[in-house]
C-alpha beads as a LAMMPS data file, in Angstrom:
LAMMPS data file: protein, C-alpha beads

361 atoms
360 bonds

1 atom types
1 bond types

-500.0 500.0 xlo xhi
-500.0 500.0 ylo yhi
-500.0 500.0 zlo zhi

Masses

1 110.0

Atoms # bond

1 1 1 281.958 -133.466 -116.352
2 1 1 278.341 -133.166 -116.900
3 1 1 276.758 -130.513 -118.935
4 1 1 273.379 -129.370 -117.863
5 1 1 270.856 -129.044 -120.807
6 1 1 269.261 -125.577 -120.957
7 1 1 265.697 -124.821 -122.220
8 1 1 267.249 -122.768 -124.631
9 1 1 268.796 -125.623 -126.189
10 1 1 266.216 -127.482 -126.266
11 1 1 263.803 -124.534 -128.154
12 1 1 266.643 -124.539 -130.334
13 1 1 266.465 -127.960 -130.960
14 1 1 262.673 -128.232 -131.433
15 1 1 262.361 -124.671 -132.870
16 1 1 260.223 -122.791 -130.814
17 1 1 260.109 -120.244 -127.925
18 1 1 262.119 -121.135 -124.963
19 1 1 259.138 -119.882 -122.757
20 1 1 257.244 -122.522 -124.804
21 1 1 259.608 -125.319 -123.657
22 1 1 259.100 -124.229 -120.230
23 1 1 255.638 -124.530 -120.386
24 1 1 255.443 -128.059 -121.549
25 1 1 258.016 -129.492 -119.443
26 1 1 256.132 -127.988 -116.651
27 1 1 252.867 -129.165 -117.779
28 1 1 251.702 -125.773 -118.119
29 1 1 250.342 -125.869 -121.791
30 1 1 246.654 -126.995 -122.566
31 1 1 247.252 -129.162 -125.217
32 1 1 243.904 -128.839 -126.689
33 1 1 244.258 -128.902 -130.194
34 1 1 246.204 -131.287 -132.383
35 1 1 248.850 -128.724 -133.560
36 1 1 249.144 -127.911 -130.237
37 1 1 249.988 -131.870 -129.209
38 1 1 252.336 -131.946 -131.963
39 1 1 254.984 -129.299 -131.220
40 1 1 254.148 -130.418 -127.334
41 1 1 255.441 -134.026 -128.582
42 1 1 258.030 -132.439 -130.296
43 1 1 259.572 -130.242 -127.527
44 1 1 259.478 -133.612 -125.472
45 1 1 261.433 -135.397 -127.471
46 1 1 263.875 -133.076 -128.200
47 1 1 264.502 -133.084 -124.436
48 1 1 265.174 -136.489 -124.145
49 1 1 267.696 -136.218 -126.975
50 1 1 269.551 -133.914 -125.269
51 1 1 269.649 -136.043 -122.379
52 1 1 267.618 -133.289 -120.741
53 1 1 266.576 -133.651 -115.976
54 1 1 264.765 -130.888 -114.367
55 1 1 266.287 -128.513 -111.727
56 1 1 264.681 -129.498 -108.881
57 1 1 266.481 -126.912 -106.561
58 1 1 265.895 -124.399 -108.719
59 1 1 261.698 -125.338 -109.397
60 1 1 262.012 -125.195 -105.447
61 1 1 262.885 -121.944 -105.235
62 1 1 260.207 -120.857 -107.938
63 1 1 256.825 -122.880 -106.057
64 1 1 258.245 -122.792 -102.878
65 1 1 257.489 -127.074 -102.887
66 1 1 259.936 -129.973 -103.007
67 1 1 257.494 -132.456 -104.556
68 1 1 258.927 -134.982 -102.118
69 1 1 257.571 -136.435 -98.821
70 1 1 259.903 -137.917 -96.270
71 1 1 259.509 -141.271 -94.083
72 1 1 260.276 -141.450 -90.457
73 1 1 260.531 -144.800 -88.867
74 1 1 262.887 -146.200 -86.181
75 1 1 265.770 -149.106 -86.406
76 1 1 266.032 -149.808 -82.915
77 1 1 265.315 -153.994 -82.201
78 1 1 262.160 -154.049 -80.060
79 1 1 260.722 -150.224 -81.919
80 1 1 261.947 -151.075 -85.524
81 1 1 258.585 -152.513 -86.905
82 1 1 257.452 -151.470 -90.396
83 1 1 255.158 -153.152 -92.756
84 1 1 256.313 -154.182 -96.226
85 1 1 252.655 -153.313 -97.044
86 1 1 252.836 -149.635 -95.496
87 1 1 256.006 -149.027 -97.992
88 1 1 254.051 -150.241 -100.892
89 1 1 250.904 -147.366 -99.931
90 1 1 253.537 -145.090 -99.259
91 1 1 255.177 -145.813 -102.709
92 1 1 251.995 -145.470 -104.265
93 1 1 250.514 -142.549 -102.742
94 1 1 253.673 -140.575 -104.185
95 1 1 253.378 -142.011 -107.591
96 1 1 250.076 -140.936 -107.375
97 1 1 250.999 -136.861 -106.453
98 1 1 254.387 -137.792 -109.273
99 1 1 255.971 -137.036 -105.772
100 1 1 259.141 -138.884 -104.294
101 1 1 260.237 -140.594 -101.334
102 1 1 262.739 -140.257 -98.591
103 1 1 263.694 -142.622 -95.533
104 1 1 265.175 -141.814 -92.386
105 1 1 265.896 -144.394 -90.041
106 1 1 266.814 -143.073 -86.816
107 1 1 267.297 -144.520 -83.315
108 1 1 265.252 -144.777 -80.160
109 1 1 267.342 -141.708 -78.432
110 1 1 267.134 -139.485 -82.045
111 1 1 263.072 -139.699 -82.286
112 1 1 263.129 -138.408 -78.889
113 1 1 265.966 -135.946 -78.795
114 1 1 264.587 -132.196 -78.865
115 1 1 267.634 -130.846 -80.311
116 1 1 267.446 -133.189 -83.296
117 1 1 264.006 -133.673 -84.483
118 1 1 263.438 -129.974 -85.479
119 1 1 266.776 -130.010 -87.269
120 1 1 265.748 -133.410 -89.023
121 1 1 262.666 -131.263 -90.611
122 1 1 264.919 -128.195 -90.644
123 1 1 267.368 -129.757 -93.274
124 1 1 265.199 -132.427 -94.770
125 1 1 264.136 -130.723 -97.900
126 1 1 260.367 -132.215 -98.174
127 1 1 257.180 -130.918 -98.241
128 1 1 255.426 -133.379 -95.538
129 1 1 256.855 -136.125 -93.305
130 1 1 255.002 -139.272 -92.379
131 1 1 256.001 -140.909 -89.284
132 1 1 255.743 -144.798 -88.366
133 1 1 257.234 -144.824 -85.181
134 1 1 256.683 -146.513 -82.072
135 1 1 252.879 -145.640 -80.200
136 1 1 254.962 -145.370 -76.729
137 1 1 256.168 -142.316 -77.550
138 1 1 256.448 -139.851 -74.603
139 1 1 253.431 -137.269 -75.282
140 1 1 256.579 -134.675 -74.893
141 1 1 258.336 -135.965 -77.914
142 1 1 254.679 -136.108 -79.929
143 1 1 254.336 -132.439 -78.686
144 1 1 257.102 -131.976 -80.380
145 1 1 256.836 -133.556 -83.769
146 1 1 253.646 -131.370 -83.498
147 1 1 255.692 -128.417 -83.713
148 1 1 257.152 -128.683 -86.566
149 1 1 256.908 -126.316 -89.449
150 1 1 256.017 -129.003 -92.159
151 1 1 252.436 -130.922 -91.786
152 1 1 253.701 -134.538 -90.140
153 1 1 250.928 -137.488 -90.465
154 1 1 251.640 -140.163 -87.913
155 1 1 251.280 -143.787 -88.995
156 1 1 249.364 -146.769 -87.112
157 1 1 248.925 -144.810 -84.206
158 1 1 245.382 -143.817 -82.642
159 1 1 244.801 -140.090 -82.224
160 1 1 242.221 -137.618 -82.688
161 1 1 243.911 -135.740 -85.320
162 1 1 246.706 -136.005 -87.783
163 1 1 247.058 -139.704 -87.877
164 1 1 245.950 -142.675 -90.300
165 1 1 245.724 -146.320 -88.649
166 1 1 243.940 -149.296 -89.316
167 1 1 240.421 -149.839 -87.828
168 1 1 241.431 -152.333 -85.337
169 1 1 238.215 -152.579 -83.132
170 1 1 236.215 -153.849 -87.084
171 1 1 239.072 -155.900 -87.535
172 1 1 237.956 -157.405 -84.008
173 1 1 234.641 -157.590 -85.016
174 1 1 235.402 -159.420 -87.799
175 1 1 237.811 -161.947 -86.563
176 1 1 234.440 -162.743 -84.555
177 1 1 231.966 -162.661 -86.547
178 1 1 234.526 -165.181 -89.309
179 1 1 234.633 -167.548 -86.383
180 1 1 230.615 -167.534 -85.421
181 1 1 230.116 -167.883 -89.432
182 1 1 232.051 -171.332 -89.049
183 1 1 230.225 -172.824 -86.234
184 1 1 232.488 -171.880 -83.515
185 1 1 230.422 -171.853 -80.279
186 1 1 233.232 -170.648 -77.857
187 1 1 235.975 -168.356 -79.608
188 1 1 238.288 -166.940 -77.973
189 1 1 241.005 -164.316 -78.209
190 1 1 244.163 -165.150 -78.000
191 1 1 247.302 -162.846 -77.387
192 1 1 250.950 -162.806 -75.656
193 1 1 252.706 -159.444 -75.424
194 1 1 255.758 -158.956 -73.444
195 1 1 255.006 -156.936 -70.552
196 1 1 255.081 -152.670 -71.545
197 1 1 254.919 -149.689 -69.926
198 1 1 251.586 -148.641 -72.237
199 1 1 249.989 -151.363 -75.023
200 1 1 249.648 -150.896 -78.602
201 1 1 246.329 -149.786 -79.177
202 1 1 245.613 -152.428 -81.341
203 1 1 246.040 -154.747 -78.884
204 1 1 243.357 -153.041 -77.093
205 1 1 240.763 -152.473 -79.825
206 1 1 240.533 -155.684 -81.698
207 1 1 239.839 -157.503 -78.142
208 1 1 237.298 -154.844 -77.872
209 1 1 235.611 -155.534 -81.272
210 1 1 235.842 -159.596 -80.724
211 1 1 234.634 -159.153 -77.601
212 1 1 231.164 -157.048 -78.584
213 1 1 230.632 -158.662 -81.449
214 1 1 230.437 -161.929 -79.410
215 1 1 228.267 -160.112 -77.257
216 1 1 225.777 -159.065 -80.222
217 1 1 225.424 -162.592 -80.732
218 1 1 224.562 -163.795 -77.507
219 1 1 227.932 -165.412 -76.659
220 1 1 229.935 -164.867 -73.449
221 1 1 233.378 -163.851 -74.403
222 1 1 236.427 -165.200 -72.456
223 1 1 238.528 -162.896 -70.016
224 1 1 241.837 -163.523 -69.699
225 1 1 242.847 -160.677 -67.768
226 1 1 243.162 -162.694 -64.409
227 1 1 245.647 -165.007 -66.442
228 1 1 247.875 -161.758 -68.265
229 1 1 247.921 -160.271 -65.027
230 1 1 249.797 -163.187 -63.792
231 1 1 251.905 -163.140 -66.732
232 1 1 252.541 -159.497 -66.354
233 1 1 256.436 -159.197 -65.506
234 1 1 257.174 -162.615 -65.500
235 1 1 259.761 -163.823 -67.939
236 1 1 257.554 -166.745 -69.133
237 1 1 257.264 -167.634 -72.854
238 1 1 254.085 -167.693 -75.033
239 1 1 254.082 -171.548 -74.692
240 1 1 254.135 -171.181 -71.151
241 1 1 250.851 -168.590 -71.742
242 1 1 249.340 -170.798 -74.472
243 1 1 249.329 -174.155 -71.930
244 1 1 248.331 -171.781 -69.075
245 1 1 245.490 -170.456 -71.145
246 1 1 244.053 -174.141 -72.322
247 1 1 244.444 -175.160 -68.308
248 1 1 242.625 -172.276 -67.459
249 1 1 239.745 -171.879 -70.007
250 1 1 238.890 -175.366 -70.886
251 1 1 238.683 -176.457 -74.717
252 1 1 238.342 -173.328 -77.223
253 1 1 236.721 -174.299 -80.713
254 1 1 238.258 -171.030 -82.143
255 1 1 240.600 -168.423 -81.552
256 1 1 241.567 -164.713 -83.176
257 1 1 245.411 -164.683 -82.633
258 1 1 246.548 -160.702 -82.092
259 1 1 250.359 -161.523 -84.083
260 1 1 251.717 -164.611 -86.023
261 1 1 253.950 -165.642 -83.538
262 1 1 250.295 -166.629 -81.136
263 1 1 249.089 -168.500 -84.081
264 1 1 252.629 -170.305 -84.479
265 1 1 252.611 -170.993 -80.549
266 1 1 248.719 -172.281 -80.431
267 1 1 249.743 -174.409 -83.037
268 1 1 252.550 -176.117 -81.108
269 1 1 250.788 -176.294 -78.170
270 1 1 247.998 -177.755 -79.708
271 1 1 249.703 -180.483 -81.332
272 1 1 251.356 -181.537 -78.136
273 1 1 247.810 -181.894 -76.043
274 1 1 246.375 -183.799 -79.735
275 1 1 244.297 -180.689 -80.648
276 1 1 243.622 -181.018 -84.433
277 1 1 243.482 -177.769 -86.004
278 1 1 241.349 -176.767 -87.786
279 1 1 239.093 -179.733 -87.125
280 1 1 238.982 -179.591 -83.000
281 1 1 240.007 -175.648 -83.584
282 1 1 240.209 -172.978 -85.939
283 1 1 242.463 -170.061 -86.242
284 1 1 242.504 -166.580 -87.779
285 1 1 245.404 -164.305 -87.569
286 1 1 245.949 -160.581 -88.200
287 1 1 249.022 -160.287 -90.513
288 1 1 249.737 -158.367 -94.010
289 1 1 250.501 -161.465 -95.989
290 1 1 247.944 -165.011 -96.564
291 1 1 250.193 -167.096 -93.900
292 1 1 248.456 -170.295 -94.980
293 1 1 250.697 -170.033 -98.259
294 1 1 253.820 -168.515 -96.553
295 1 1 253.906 -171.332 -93.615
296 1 1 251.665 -174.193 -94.878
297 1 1 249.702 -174.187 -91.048
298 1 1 245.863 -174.319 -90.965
299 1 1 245.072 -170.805 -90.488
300 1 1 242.753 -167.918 -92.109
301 1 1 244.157 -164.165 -92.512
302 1 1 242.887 -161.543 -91.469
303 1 1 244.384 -158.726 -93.821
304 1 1 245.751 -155.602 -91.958
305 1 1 244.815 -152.517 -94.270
306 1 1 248.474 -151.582 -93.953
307 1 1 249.080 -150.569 -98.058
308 1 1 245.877 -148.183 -97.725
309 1 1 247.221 -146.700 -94.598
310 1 1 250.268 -145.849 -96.329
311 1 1 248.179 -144.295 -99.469
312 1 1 246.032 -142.407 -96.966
313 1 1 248.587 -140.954 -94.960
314 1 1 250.598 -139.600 -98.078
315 1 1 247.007 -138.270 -99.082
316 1 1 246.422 -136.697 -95.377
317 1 1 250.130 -134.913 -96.180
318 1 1 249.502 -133.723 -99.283
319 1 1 246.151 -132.090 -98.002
320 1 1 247.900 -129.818 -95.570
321 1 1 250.103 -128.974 -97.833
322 1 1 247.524 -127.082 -99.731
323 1 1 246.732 -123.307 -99.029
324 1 1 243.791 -123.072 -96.341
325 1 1 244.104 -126.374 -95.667
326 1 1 243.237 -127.718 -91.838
327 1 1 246.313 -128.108 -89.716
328 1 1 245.275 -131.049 -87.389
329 1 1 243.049 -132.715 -89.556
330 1 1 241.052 -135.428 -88.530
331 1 1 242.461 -138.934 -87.971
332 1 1 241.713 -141.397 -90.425
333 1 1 240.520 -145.377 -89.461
334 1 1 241.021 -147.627 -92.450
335 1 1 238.703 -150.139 -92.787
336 1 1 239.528 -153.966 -92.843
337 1 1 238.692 -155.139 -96.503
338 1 1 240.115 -159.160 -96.823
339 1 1 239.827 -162.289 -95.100
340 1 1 241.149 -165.171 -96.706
341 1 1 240.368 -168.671 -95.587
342 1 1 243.142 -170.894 -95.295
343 1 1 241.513 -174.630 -96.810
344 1 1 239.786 -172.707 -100.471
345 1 1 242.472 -169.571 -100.736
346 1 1 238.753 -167.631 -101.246
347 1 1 239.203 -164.049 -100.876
348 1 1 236.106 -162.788 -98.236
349 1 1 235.114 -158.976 -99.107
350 1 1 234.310 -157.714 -95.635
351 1 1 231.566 -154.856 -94.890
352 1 1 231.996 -152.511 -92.259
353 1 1 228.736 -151.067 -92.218
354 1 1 227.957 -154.273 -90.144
355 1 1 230.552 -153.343 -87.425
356 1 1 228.912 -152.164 -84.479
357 1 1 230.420 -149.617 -82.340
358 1 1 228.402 -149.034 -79.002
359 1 1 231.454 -147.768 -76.406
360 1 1 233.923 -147.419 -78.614
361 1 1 235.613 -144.483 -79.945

Bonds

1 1 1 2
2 1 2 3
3 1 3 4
4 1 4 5
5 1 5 6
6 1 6 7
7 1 7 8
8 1 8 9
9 1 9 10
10 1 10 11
11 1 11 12
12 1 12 13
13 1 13 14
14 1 14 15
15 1 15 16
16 1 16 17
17 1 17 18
18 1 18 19
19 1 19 20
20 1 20 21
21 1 21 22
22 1 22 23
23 1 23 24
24 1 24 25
25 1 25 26
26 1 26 27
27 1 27 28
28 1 28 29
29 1 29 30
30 1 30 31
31 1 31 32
32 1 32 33
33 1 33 34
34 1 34 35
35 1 35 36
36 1 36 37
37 1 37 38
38 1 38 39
39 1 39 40
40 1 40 41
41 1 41 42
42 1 42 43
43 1 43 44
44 1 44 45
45 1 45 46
46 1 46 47
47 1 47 48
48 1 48 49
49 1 49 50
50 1 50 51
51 1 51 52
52 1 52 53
53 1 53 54
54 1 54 55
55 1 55 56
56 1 56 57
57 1 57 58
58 1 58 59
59 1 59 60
60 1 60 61
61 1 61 62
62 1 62 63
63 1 63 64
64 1 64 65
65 1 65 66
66 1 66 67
67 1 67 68
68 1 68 69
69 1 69 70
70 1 70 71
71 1 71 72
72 1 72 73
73 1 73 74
74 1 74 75
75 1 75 76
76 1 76 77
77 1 77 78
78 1 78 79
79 1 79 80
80 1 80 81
81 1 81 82
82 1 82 83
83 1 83 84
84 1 84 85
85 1 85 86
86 1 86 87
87 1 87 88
88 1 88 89
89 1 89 90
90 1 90 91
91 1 91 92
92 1 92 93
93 1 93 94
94 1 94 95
95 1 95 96
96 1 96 97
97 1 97 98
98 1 98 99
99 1 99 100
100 1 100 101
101 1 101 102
102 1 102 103
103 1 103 104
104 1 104 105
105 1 105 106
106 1 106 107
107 1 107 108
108 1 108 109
109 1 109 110
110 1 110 111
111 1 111 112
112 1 112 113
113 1 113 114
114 1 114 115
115 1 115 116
116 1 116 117
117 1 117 118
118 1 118 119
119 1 119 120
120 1 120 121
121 1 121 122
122 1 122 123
123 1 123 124
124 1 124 125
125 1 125 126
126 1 126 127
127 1 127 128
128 1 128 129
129 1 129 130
130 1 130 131
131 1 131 132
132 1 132 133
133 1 133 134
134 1 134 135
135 1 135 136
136 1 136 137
137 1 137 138
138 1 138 139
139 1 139 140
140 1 140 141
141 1 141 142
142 1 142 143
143 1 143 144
144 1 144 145
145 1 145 146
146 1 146 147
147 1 147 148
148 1 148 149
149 1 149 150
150 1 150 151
151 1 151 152
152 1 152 153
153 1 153 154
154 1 154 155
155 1 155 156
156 1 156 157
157 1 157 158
158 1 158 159
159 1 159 160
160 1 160 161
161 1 161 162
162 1 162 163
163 1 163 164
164 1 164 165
165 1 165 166
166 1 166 167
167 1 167 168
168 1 168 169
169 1 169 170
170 1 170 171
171 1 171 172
172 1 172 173
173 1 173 174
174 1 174 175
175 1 175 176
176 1 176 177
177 1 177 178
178 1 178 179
179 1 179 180
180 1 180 181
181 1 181 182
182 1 182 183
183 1 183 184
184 1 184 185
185 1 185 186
186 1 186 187
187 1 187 188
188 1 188 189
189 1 189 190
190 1 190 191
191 1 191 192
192 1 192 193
193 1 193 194
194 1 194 195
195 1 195 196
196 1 196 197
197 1 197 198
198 1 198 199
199 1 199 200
200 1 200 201
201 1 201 202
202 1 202 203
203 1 203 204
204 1 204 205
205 1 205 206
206 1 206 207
207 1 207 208
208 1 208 209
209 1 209 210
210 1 210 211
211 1 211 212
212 1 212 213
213 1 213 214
214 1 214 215
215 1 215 216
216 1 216 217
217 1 217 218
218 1 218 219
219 1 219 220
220 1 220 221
221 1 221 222
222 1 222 223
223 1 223 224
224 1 224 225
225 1 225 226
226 1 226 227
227 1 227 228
228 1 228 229
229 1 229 230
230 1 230 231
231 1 231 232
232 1 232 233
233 1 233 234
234 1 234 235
235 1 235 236
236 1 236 237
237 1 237 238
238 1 238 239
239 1 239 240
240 1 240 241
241 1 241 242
242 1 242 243
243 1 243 244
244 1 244 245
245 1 245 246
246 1 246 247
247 1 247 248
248 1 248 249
249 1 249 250
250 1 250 251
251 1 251 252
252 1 252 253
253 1 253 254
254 1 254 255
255 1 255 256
256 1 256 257
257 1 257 258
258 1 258 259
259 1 259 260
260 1 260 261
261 1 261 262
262 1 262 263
263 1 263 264
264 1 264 265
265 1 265 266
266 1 266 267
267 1 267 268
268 1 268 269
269 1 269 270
270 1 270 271
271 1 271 272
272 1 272 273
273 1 273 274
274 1 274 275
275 1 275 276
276 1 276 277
277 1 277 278
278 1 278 279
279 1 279 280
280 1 280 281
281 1 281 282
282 1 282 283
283 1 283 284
284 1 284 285
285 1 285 286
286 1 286 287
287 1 287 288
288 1 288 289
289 1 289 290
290 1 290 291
291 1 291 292
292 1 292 293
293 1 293 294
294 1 294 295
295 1 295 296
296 1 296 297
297 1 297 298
298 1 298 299
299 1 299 300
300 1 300 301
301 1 301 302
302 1 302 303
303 1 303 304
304 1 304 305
305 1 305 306
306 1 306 307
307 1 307 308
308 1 308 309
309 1 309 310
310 1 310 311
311 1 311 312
312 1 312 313
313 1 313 314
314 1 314 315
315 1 315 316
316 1 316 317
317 1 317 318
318 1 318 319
319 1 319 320
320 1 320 321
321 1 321 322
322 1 322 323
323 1 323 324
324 1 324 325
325 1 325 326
326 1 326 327
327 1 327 328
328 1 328 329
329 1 329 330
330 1 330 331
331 1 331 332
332 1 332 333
333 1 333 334
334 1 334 335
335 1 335 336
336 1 336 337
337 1 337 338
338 1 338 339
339 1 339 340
340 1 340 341
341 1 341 342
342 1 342 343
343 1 343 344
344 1 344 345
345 1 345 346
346 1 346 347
347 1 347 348
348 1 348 349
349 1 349 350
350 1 350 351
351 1 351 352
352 1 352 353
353 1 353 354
354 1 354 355
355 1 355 356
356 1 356 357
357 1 357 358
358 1 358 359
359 1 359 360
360 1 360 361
């Protein structure tokens, strides 16, 4: 059996005042003068002699606060995307408030069950909840995550309040702008979804930032909405796409690929029709990791923000958790920082005061 350390014993052990002990322990006492550091020190490490853990439960029921966040994503396949990069900000952000970290993993039919969301954040003992769950969520089942008691933060998804994503029309921009920089004179964007009731907003907003940054410059971006409309509940393949987009659009000198499995499929199409990339055409890819080093293709990176959305989002939590504190606070875009080009490894700091943003929102 094991024996919980009192404070008692532990002012016994260090000789001094048990309200003393608490204090330290608690981080309560303004160590401000040496003697003052000294028995602090001293009441420390008689604790960890004693083998001494704080009561959690019972600090709970003092402040009312858990000092731990909770982490909602979903396991489905086809809704079970997370970012190894998101953990890592979220990981951070609650070292950074000496906070902790819970998962649950639920299924498509829990995140949108009324009965047992509230009871989720009924028995979850946390003080916020951040959410990275799939952006086709019925507005009915948002609704009611925005019910909820505790603040919730929702993760890469595009709303006006409560929610940190990555700025996905600058990434756009960028993607451009990286392409102009190296003498591309007819870029294109490149991108094969399966067919969906309502798109990832991403998908939306980088085309909209290539496609008015090419504008800015003078170029006439490519449409292929006559060609995804054709695609568009078809069970065809992103070869099938990739070929249908070369036929269709004549030679391309440089393309923005949405997800790594375009850049993968551009480069097998490529080779087959004796397209030398990057000579005859150069890639960049959104993705969270340098893919020239993880797959050995010719291809630049693009570096999703995902890590600082994570840090933000456990920041935006830990806001409302403070008296007075806004409710629905603003939404957060995180700014793409890194591009890193596949033939030097050179890290590109990006600046996204250049980023224009006529029409978009």
């Amino acid at each position: 059996m094991v024996m919980t350390v009192t404070l008692q014993q532990i002012a016994d052990e260090a000789g001094v005042a048990k309200t003393t002990v608490s204090r330290v322990l608690n981080g309560q006492l303004k160590e401000n003068r040496p003697a003052i550091v000294r028995r602090a020190e001293r009441i420390r490490q008689a604790a960890q002699r004693l083998g001494y853990r704080p009561n959690q439960a019972a600090r709970s029921v003092t402040t009312g606060r858990f000092n731990q966040l909770a982490c909602v994503t979903c396991g489905d396949l086809g809704f079970d995307w997370f970012a190894a990069q998101l953990l890592h900000g979220l990981h951070e952000g609650v070292e950074e408030i000496e906070s902790r970290l819970m998962v649950h993993e639920l299924t498509w039919g829990q995140i949108q069950d009324p009965d047992n969301v509230p009871r989720l954040f009924r028995e979850s003992a946390v003080d916020g909840i951040l959410a990275n769950v799939d952006a086709r969520l019925p507005q009915g089942v948002v609704d009611l995550f925005d019910e909820q008691p505790v603040p919730i933060v929702l993760l890469n998804v595009k709303r006006r309040t409560r929610c940190v994503y990555p700025d996905e029309y600058a990434g756009g921009w960028h993607a451009a702008a990286h392409l102009l920089a190296h003498g591309c004179r007819r870029p294109g964007y490149f991108a094969f979804h399966k067919p969906g009731p309502v798109p990832h907003f991403s998908v939306v907003d980088r085309k909209a930032g290539f496609d008015a940054c090419l504008r800015s410059a003078g170029v006439e971006p490519i449409d292929p909405t006559e060609l995804e409309a054709e695609f568009l509940g078809a069970r065809r393949h992103g070869v099938a796409f990739a070929e249908a987009f070369f036929d269709r659009y004549g030679p391309c000198d440089g393309l923005a690929c949405d997800r790594l499995p375009d850049a993968f499929v551009l480069h097998r199409v490529a080779a087959q029709r004796g397209i030398e990339i990057p000579v005859d055409l150069r890639l960049v890819v959104f993705n969270q990791q340098i893919m020239y080093g993880e797959s050995g293709m010719a291809m630049d990176t693009l570096l999703t923000p995902y890590k600082q959305v994570g840090l933000e989002g456990v920041r935006m939590t830990q806001a409302m958790t403070m008296e007075g504190a806004p409710r629905r606070p603003e939404a957060q875009a995180v700014p793409y920082r890194r591009l890193i080009t596949w033939d030097d490894g050179i890290t590109h700091d990006l600046d996204p005061s250049v980023v224009q943003r006529e029409g978009n929102d």
